[in-house]
N, C-alpha and C positions, 0 to 999 in steps of 0.2 A: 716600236713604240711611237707614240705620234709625238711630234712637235706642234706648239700653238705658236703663235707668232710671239707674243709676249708671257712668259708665266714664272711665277713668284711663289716658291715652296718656302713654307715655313720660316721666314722673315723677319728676322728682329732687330731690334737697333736701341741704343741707350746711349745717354750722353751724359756726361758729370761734371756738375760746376758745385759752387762753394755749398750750395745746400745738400748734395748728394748727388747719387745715382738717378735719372729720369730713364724709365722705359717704356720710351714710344713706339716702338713695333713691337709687339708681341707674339708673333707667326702667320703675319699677313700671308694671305695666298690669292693667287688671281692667275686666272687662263684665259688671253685674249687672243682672240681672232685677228686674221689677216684682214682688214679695213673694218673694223671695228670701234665703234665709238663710244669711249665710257668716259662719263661723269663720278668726279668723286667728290662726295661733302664730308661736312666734319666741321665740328669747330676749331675757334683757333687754337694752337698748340698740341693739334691730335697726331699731327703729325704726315699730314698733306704734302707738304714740302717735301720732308723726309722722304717719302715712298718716291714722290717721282724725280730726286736725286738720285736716289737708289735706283730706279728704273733705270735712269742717264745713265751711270756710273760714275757720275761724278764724286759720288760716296760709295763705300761699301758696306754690306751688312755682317752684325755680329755674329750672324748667325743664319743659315738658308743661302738659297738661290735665285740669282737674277736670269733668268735664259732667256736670251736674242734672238728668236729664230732656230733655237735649240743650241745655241752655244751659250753656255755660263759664262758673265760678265767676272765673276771672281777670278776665273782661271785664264785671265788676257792682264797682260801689262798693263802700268799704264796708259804706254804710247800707244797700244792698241785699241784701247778702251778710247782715248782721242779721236781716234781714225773712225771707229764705228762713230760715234757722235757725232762727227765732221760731215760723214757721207752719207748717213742712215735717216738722222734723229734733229728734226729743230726743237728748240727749246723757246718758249715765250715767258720769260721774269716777268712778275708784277711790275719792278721797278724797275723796268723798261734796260738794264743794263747795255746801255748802247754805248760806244766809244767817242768821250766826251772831245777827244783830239783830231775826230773824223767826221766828215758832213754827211749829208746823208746819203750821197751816191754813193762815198767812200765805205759807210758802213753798208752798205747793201753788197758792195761789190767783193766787200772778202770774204763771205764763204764762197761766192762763185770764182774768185780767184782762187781760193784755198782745194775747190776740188776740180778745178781745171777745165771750167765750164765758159766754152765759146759764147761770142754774142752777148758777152756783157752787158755792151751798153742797151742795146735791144731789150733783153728781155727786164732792167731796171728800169726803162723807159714805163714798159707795157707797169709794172708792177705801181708804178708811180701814180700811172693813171687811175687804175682801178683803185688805189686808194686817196683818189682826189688831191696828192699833193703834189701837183704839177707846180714846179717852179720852186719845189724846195727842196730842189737838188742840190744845192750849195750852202745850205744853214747847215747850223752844225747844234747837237743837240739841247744846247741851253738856250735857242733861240726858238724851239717848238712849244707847241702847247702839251700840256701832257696828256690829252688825246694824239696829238700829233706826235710824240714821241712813241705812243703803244702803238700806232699804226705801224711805223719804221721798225719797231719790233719785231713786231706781228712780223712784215713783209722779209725781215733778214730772216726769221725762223722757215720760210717759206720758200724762200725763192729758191731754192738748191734741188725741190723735190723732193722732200724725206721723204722716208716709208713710215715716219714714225713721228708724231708731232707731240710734245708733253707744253704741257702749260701750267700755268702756278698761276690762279685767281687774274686774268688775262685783261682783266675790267675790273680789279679791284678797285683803283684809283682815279676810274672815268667815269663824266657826268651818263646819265642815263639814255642820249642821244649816242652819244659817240661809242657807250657801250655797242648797243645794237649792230652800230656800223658796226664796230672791232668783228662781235661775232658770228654777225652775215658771211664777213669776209672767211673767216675761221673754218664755218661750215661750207662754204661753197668750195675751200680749197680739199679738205677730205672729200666732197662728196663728187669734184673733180679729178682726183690725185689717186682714190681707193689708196689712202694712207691712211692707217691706227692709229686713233686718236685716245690719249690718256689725260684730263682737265681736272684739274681741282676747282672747283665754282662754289657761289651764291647765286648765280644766277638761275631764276624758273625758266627763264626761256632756254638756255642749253639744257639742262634738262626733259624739257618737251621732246626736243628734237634728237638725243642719243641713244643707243642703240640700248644702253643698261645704266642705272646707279647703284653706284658704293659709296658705302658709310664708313669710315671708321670707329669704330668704337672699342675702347679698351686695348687698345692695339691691332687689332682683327678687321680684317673687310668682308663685310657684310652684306649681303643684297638686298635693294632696295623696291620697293615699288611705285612708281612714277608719282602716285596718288600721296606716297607718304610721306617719298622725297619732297614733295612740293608745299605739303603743310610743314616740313623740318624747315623748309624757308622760309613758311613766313611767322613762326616764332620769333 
């Protein structure tokens, strides 16, 4: 039986606060290819997030499978489920979740400390430049703009080599300039790297350039066409 790089059987998920039960996955399914690049839309609270938490494992589903490569994420520990994340998978937050007690070499430099990758300083060098912040190696993140903070994001998500890059609206909170920059950079690292790419956007331009769109709707992903995707954006 074949394995796809990433795939999602029958996936569900719900959450309960004072108003009730919320069921935001309702048996999402998705089969993705080794350097594969999908865009996912949706509006808010469809549950974007949801899915590529679930992809992470940073959560688990109530229902269905997550398979990495052909190993189900449900049937690994924790600590397992860390290590894959650690060594496999960058993750890019909207809100930039970078460590507010660490500057920015310091934040670039622990995943590469964390998976035991030589040449530290060298390749945080190189990564600095390509994203124009030479010389803000020593701020620390309440002293960036918040393009400059999604940059450092972007670049910690990066720098280790994933085979697997997720992003959660990557340019939500950046002017329309520094967007671009963000996802020049974004694209040139898959289409350098041949690493899977999974995005939740607004954006038309990543759209243009990926390989397929999904929709969420009613809990289910849906495929899209380029053409329809991009009128659902400018609603």
């Amino acid at each position: 039986m074949r394995d796809y790089f990433i795939e999602l059987k029958d996936l569900q998920k719900s959450y309960q606060d004072g108003s009730g039960i919320h069921h935001i996955l309702k048996g999402a399914e998705l089969k993705a290819e080794k350097a594969e690049k999908i865009a996912i839309l949706g509006s808010s609270g469809c549950g974007k997030s949801t899915l590529l938490n679930l992809i992470a494992g940073i959560d688990l589903a109530d229902h269905g499978e997550v398979l990495f490569q052909g190993d189900s994420l449900g049937n690994l520990s924790e600590k397992k489920r860390t290590l894959l994340r650690r060594k496999q998978m960058g993750f890019v937050f909207q809100s930039f979740n970078l460590i507010p007690t660490l500057n920015v070499k310091e934040n670039l430099m622990l995943p590469l400390e964390m998976n035991g990758i030589p040449n530290s300083s060298v390749i945080i060098h190189q990564m600095m430049e390509a994203l124009s912040l030479h010389g803000r190696e020593n701020s620390y993140p309440d002293r960036l703009s918040g393009g400059e903070q999604q940059r450092v994001a972007v670049a910690r998500a990066l720098i280790h080599n994933p085979s697997l890059l997720l992003a959660d609206e990557p340019t939500g909170n950046l002017d329309a300039e520094t967007s671009q920059e963000t996802l020049k950079l974004i694209n040139h690292f898959v289409q350098r790297s041949g690493a899977t790419m999974i995005l939740a956007t607004h954006s038309q331009e990543v759209v243009e350039w990926v390989d397929r769109v999904l929709g969420i709707e009613e809990g289910v992903l849906i495929e899209l066409k380029t053409d329809d995707a991009i009128k659902r954006l400018s609603l």
